[in-house]
C-alpha positions as CSV (number, residue, x, y, z in Angstrom):
1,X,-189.8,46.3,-36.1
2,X,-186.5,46.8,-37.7
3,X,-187.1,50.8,-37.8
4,X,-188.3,50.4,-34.2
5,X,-185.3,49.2,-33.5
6,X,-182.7,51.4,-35.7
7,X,-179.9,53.1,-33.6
8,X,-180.3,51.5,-30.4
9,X,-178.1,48.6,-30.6
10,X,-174.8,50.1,-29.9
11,X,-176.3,51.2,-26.5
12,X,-177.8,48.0,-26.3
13,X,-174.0,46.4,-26.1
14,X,-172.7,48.7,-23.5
15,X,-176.0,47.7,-21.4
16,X,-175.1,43.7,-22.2
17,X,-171.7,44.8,-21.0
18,X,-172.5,46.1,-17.7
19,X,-175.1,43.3,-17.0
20,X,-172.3,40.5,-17.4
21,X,-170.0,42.1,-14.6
22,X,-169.6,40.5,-11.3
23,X,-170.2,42.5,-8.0
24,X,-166.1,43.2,-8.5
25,X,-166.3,44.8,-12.0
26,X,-164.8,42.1,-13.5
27,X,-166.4,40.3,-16.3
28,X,-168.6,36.8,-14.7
29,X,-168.3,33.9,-16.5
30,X,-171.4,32.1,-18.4
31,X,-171.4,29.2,-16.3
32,X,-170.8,31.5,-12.7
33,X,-173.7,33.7,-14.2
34,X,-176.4,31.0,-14.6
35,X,-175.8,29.2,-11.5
36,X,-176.6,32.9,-9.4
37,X,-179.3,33.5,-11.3
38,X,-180.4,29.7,-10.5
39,X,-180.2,30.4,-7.0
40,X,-181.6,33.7,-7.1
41,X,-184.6,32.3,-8.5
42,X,-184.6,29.3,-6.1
43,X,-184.5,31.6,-3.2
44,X,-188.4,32.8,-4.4
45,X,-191.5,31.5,-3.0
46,X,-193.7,31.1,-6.3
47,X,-196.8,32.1,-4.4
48,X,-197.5,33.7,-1.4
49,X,-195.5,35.6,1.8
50,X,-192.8,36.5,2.3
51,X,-191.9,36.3,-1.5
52,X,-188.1,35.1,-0.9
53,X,-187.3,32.1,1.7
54,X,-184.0,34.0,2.8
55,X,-183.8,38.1,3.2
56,X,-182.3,40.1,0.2
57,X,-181.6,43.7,-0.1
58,X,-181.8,45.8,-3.4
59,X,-181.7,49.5,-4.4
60,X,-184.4,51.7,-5.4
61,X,-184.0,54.8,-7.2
62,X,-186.7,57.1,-6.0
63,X,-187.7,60.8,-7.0
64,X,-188.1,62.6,-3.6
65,X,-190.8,65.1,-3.0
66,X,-190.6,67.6,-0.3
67,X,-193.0,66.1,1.8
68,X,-191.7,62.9,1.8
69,X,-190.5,61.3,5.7
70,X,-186.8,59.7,6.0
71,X,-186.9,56.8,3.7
72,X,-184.7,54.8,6.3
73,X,-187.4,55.5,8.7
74,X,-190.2,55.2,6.8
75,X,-193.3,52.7,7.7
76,X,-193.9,51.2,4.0
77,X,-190.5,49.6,3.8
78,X,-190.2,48.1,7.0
79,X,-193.2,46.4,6.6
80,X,-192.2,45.6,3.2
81,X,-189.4,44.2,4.8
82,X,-191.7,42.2,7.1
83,X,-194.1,41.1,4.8
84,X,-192.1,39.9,2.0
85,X,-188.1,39.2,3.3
86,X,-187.2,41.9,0.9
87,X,-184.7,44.8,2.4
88,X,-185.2,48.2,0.0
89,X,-182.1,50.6,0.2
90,X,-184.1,54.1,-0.9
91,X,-181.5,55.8,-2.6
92,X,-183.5,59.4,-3.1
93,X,-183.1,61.6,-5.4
94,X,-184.6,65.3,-4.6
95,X,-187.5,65.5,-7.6
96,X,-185.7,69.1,-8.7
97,X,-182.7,66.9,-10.0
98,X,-184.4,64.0,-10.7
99,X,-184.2,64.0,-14.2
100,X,-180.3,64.8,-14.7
101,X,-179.6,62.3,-11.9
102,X,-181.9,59.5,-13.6
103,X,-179.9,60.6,-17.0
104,X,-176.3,59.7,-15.2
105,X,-177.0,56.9,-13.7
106,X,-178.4,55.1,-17.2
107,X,-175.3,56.8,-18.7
108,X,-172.8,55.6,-16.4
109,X,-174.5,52.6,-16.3
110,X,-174.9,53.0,-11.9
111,X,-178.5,51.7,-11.7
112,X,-180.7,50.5,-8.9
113,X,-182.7,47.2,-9.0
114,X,-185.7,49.3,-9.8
115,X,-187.6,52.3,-9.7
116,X,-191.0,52.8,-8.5
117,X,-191.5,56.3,-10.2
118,X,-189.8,58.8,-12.2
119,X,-189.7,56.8,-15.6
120,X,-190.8,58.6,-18.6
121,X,-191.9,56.7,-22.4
122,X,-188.7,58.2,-23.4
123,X,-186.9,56.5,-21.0
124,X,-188.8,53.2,-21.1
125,X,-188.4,53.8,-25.4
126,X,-184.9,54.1,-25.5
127,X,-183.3,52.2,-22.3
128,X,-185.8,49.5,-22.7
129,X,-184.5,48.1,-26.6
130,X,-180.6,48.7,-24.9
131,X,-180.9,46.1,-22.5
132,X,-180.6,48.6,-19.4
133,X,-184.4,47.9,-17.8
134,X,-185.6,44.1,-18.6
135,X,-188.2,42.9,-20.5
136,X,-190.9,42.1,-18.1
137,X,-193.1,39.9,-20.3
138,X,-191.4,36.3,-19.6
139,X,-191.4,37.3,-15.8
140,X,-195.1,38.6,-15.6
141,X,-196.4,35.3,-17.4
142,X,-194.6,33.1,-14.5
143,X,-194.5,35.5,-11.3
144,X,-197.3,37.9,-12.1
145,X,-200.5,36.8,-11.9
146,X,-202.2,40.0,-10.3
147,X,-200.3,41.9,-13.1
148,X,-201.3,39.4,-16.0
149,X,-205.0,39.9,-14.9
150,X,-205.0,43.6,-15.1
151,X,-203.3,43.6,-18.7
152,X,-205.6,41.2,-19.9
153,X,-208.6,43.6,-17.6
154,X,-207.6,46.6,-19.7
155,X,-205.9,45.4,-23.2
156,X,-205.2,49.3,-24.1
157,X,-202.8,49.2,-21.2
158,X,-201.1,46.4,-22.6
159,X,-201.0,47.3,-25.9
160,X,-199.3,50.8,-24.7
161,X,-196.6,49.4,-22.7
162,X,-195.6,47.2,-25.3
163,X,-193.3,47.0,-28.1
164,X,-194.0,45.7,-31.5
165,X,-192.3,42.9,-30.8
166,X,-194.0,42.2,-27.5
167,X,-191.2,43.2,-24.8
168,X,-192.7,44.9,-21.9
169,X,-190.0,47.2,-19.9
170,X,-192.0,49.1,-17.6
171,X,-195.4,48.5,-15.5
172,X,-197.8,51.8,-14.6
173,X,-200.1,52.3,-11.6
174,X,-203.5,50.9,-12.4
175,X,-206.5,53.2,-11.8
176,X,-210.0,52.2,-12.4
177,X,-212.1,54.0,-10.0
178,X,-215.0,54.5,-11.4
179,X,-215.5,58.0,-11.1
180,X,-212.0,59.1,-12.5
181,X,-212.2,57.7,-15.6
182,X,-213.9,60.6,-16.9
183,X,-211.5,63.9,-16.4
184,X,-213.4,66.5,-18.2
185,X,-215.7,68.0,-15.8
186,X,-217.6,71.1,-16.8
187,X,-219.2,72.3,-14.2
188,X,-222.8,74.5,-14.8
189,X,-224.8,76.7,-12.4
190,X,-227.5,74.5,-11.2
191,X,-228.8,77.6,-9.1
192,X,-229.2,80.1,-12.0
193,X,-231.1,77.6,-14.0
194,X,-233.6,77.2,-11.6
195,X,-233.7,80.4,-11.1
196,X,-234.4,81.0,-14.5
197,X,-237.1,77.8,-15.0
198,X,-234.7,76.0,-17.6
199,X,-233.5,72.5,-17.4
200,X,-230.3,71.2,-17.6
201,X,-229.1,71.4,-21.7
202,X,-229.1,68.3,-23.3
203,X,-227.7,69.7,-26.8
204,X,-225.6,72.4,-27.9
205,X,-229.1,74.5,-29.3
206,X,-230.0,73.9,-25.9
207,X,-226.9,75.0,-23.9
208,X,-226.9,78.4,-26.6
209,X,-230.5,79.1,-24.7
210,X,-229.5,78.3,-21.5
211,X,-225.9,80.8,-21.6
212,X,-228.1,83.7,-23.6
213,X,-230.2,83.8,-20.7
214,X,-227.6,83.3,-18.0
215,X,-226.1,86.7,-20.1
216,X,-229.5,88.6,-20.1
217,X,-232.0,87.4,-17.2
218,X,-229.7,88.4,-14.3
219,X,-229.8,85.0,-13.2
220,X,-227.6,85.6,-9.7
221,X,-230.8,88.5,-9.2
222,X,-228.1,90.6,-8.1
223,X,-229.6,93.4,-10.4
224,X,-226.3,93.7,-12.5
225,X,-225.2,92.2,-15.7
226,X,-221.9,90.3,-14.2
227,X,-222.7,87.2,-14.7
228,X,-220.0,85.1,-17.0
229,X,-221.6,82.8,-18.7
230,X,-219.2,80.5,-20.2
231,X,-215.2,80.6,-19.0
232,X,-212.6,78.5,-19.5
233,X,-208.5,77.9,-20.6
234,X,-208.0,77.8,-24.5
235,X,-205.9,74.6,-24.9
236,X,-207.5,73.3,-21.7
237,X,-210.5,71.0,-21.4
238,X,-213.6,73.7,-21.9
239,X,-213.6,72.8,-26.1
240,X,-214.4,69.2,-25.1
241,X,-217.8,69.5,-24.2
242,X,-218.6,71.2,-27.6
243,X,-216.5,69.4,-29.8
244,X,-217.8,66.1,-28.5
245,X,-221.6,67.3,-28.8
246,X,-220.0,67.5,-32.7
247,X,-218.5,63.9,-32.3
248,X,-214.6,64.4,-30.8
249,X,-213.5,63.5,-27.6
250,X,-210.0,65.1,-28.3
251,X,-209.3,68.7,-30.0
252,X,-206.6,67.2,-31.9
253,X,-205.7,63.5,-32.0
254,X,-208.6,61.2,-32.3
255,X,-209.6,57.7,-32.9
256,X,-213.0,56.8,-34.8
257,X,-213.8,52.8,-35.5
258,X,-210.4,52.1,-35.6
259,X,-209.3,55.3,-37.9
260,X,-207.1,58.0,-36.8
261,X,-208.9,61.3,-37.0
262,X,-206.6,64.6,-37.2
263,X,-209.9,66.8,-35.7
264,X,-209.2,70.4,-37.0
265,X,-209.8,69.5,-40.8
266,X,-213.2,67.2,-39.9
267,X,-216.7,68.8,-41.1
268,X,-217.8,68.6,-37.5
269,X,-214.9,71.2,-36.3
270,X,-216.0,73.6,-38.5
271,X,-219.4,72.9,-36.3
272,X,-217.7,73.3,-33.9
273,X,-215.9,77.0,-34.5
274,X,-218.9,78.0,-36.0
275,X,-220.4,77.4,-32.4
276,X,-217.7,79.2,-30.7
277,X,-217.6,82.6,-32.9
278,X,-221.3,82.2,-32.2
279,X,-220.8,82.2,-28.4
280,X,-217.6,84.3,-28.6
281,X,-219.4,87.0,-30.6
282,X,-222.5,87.5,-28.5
283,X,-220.5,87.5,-25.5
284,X,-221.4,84.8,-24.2
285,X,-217.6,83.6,-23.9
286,X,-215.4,84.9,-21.5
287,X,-214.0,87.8,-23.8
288,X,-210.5,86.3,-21.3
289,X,-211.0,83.2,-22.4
290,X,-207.7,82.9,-24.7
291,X,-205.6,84.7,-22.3
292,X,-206.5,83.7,-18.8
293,X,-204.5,81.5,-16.7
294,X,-206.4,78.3,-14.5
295,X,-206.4,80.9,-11.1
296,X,-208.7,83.2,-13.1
297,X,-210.7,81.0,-14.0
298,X,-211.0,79.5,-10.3
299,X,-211.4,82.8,-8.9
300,X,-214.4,83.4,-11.0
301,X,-215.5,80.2,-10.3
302,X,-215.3,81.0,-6.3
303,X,-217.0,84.2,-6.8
304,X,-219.7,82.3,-8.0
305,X,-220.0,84.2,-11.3
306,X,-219.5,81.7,-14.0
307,X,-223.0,79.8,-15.2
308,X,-220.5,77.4,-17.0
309,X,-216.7,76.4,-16.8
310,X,-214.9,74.0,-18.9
311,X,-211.9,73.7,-16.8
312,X,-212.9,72.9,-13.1
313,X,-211.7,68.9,-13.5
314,X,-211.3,67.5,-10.1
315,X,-210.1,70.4,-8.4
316,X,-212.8,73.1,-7.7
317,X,-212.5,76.0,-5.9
318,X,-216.3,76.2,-4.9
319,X,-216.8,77.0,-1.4
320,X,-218.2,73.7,0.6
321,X,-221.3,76.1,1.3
322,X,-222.0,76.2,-1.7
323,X,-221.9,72.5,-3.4
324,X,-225.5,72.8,-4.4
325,X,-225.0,75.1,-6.9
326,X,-223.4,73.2,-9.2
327,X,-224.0,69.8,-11.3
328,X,-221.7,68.4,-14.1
329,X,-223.2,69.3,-17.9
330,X,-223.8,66.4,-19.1
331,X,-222.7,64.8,-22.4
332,X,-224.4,66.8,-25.4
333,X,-225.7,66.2,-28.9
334,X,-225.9,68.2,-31.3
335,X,-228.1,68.8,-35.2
336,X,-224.3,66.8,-36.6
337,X,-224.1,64.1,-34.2
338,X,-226.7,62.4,-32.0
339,X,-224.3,59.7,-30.2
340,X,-223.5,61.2,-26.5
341,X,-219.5,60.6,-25.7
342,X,-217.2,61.8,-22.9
343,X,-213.4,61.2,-23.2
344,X,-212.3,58.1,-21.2
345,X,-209.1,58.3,-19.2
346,X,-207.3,55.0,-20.0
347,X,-206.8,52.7,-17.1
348,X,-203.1,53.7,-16.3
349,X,-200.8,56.6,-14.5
350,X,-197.2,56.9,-15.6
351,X,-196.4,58.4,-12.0
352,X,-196.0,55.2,-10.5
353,X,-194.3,53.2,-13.3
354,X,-191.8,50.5,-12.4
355,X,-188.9,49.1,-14.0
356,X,-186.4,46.3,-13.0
357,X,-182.8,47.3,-14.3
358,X,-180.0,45.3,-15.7
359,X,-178.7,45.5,-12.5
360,X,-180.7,43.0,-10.6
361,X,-179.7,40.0,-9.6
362,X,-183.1,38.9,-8.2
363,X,-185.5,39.6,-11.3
364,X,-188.3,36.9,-10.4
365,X,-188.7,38.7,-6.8
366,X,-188.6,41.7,-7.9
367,X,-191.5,41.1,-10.2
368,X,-193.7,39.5,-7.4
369,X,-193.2,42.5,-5.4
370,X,-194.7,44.4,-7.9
371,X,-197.6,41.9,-8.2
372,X,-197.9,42.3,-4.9
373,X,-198.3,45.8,-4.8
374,X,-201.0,45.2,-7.3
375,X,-203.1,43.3,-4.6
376,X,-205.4,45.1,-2.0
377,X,-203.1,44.5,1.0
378,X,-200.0,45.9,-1.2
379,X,-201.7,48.7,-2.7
380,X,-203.2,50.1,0.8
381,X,-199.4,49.9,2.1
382,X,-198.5,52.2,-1.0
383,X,-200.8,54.3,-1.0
384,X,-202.8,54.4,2.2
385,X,-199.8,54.3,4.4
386,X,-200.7,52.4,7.8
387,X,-203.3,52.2,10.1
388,X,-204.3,54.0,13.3
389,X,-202.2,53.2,16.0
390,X,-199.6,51.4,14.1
391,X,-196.8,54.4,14.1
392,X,-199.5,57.2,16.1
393,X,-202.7,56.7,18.3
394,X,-203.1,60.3,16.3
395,X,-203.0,59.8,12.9
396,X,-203.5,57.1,10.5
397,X,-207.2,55.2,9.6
398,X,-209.8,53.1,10.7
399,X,-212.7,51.5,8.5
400,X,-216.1,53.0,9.1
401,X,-219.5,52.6,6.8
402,X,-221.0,55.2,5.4
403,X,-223.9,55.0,3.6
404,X,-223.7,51.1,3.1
405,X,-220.0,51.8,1.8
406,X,-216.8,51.3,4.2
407,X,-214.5,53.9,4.0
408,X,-211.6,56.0,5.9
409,X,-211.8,57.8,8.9
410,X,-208.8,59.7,8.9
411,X,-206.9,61.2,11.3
412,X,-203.6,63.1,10.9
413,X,-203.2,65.4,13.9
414,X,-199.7,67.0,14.4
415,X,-199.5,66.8,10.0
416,X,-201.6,69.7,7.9
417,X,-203.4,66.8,6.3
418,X,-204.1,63.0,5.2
419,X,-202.2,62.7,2.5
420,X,-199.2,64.6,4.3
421,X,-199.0,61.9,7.1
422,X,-199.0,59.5,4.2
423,X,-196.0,60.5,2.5
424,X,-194.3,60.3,5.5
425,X,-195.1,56.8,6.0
426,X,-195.4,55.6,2.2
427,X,-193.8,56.8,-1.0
428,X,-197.5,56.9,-1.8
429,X,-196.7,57.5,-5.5
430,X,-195.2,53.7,-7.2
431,X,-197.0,51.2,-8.5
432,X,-200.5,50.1,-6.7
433,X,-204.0,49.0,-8.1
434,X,-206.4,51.9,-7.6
435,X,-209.6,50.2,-8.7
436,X,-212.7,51.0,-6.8
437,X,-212.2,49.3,-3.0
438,X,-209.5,51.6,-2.8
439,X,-211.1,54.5,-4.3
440,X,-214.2,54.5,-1.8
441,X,-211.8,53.5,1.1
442,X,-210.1,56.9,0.2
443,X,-213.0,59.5,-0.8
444,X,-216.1,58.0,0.7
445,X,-216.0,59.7,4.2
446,X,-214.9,63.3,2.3
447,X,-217.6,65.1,1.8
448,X,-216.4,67.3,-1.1
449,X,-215.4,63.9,-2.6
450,X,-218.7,62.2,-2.2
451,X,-219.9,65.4,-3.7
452,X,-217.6,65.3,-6.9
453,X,-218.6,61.2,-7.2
454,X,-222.0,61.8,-7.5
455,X,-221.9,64.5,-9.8
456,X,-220.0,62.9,-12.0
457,X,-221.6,59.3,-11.4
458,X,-225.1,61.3,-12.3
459,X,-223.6,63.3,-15.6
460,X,-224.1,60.2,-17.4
461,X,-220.7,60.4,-19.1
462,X,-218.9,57.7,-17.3
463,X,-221.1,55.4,-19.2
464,X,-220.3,56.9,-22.9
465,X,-216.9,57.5,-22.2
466,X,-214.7,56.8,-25.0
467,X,-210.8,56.7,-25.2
468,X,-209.3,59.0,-27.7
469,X,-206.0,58.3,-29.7
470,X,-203.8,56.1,-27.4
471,X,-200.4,56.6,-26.6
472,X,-198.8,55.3,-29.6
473,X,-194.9,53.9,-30.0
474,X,-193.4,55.6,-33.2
475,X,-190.4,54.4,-34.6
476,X,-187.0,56.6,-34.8
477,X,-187.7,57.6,-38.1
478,X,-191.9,58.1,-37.6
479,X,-190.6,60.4,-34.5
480,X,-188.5,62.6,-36.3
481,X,-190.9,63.3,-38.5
482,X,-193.9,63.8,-36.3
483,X,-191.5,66.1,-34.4
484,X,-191.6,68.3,-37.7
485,X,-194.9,69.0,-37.9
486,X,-195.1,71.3,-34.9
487,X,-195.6,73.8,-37.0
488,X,-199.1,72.4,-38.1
489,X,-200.6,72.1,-34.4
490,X,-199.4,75.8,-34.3
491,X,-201.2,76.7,-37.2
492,X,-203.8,75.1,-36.4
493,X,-203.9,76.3,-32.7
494,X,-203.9,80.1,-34.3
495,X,-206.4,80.0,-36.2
496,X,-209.0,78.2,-33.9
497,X,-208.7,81.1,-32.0
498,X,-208.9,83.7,-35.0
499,X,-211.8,81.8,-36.2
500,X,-213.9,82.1,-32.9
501,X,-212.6,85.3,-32.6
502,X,-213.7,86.3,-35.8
503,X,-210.2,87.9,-36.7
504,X,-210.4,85.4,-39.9
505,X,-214.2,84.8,-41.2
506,X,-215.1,80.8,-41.6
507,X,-215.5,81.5,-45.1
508,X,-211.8,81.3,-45.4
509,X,-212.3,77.4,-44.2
510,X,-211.1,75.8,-47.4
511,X,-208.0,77.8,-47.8
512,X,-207.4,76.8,-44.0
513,X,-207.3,73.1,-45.5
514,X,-205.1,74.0,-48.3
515,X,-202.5,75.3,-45.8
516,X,-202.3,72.1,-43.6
517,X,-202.3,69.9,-46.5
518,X,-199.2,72.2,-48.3
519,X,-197.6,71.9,-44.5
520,X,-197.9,67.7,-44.9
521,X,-201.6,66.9,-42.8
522,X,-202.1,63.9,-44.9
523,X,-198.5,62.1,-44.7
524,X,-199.1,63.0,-40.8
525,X,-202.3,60.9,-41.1
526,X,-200.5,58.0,-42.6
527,X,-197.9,58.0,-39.9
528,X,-200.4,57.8,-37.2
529,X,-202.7,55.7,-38.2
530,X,-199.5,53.3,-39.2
531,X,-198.7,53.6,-35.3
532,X,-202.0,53.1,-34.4
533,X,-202.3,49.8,-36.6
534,X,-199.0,49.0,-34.8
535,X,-200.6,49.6,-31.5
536,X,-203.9,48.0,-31.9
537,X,-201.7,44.8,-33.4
538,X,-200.2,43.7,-29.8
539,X,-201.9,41.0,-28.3
């Protein structure tokens, strides 16, 4: 804890500095100090709307995005305003500067109350410890029940956003829908295999059968040997499939009953390669695969000659006409592992972290307008913007059922979409709970959505989904040194590819090893799985 906290404490003075000064500059007196903050904290309603018994205005410091309406104007606060007596002065910050802008204002010590977005584990590592955004935990256990509930829900998500010594100085979006917890989608040609006769692989022997064929058996019956049976980016999400067949959810960093497993030394990666040169050699990887960018790959994907791609995610580039064609692979085994995983997305986005600055002189309402947020009503305001005819008898939604399931019907005429009227009514990215009400209310009556939910729903892999190595907090000293070894993942990054390339024969495996132990693998080890222990020590 001491290491953790190494080098930040003359920061930490200048931030105890600013936070003592009056509204004047000049330096507020103990006894002046404690009686505002006494009637700040009188002034909130412990439960309930509004959240303060007499209006207050505070700052926000918000990354603009293009799309974004006038923040003065916009629906979301004024209803804010409305709901909870609590006036938000947007100051905006276009998202092209937002970073340098973000890095004065901590400097200088000009902060808003809070931010909604914007805030990076850098920021929330080293502002956090020097007093300039407030440790959240004493507030969340009083004026936070929503938020409380959905860090006990999802204990990973606690355990990330805290210290080691238990201080909590930032809060993320919450997302739990179902459906997205699993992000590695490959997508395989349904159409070709029944074309062919073959079922859907269920192992990697399997899925070597099903690409030879989609190589050789002209399974488009076009009459011409175009077919690509296997595309994807290298460093992008096609390995997972394979490698988690061999028992990794991660190509690098992963996290096996509670030991931290550096992947490209492990027995089952040399499966995995092996595999690959296999595939690679006999064409049935895209011979682009290590060069191409993510539009080749969706442009082969639309021409509907791919039988396999690793890298679709959530954002295809099939045609609507032709949804049939595809299904998600779903999770394989493999002659080295027979346990089906998927990798899990933990339950958290950093794009819509918040953060309650030194700066506030209302801390206990700002934290229950967070909370609030959290709930249904304050997480549709965020992210849904408002309903039909509220601000437009033209755009805006309205509850239907689909299928048993209510959902949206949107409408957004006079904007080029949904999400565009949105984010000129709501900043649409901050802190909300995306769990699965929400979720439905915004993909159900979509039919590409429904589409993607059911493929993924019927993969199987949202139910073997496993996290990999968390988002660990290093200390000064543990950083520095993990920042050394770039080298390694570099190395190592080479010669996966010359391995499945063949450029370097797998018989040169064990002087591979020798090299990443000589460039410091094992002390690497120790430092993670000391951060890890760390991590998996917050309660």
């Amino acid at each position: 804890m001491k290491k953790y906290m190494a080098g930040l404490l003359s920061a930490a003075l200048v931030g105890s500095t600013l936070a003592a000064c009056s509204d004047n500059g000049k330096p507020q007196s103990e006894e002046a100090k404690k009686a505002s903050d006494k009637a700040a904290a009188d002034n909130v309603n412990p439960t309930g709307l509004p959240i303060v018994k007499e209006p207050i205005t505070v700052t926000l410091m918000y990354p603009r995005e293009p799309a974004h309406g006038d923040f003065d104007k916009m629906w979301f606060f004024k209803e804010i305003a409305k709901r909870t007596n609590i006036n938000i002065k947007v100051q905006a910050i276009e998202s092209a500067g937002w970073e340098e802008k973000k890095a004065l204002a901590f400097a200088t010590g000009d902060l808003p109350d809070i931010f909604f977005s914007g805030l990076t584990v850098k920021d929330e590592n080293m502002y956090g410890p020097q007093g300039l955004l407030m440790n959240l935990k004493p507030l969340i256990d009083k004026y936070g029940p929503e938020t409380k509930a959905l860090f006990d829900k999802y204990p990973e998500v606690r355990k990330t956003f805290s210290t080691p010594e238990g201080s909590i100085y930032t809060i993320p979006t919450f997302s739990d829908y179902k459906r997205d917890t699993v992000t590695v989608r490959p997508y395989i040609n349904k159409r070709w295999l029944d074309n062919l006769g073959l079922k859907v692989p269920t192992t990697l022997d399997e899925l070597y059968t099903v690409l030879k064929a989609f190589k050789e058996k002209d399974p488009n019956k076009n009459g011409k040997a175009d077919e690509i049976p296997f595309t994807g980016l290298f460093n992008g999400s096609a390995s997972i499939p394979i490698l988690s067949a061999v028992g990794f959810v991660d190509s690098r960093h992963d996290v096996i009953k509670d030991k931290y497993v550096y992947v490209p030394i492990q027995p089952g990666y040399k499966e995995y390669l092996i595999y690959m040169n296999k595939l690679y050699k006999e064409g049935l990887l895209d011979k682009e695969y290590f060069s191409q960018k993510k539009e080749q790959v969706l442009a082969k994907e639309k021409n509907l000659s791919v039988g396999l791609n690793g890298d679709s995610g959530g954002y295809t580039n099939i045609g609507s006409g032709n949804l049939d064609q595809f299904i998600i692979l779903p999770p394989l085994t493999s002659s080295v592992n027979s346990q089906k995983m998927a990798r899990k997305q933990p339950a958290y986005q950093r794009w819509g972290t918040f953060a309650i600055t030194n700066k506030s002189k209302n801390p206990e309402a700002m934290l229950r307008l967070v909370d609030y947020l959290f709930t249904l009503e304050g997480s549709l305001a965020m992210r849904a913007g408002p309903e039909l005819g509220v601000v437009s008898d033209k755009a805006g939604y309205e509850y239907v059922t689909v299928n048993g399931v209510k959902t949206f019907n949107t409408h957004f005429e006079g904007y080029p979409s949904f999400y565009d009227f949105r984010q000129k009514q709501s900043p649409v990215n901050g802190p909300f709970y995306n769990g699965q009400t929400i979720g439905d209310y915004l993909t159900y009556n979509d039919p590409m959505q429904v589409w993607l939910t059911n493929l993924i729903m019927s993969s199987g892999s949202v139910d073997v989904a496993r996290y990999p190595y968390p988002e660990v907090k290093f200390t000064p000293q543990e950083q520095e040194k993990i920042a050394s070894y770039i080298d390694m993942d570099s190395y190592a990054d080479q010669m996966e590819a010359k391995f499945i390339m063949g450029e370097t024969p797998l018989s040169e495996w064990d002087n591979y090893i020798a090299t990443l132990k000589k460039m410091g693998v094992d002390d690497m080890i120790k430092i993670r799985q000391t951060a890890y222990d760390r991590w998996n020590s917050v309660k």
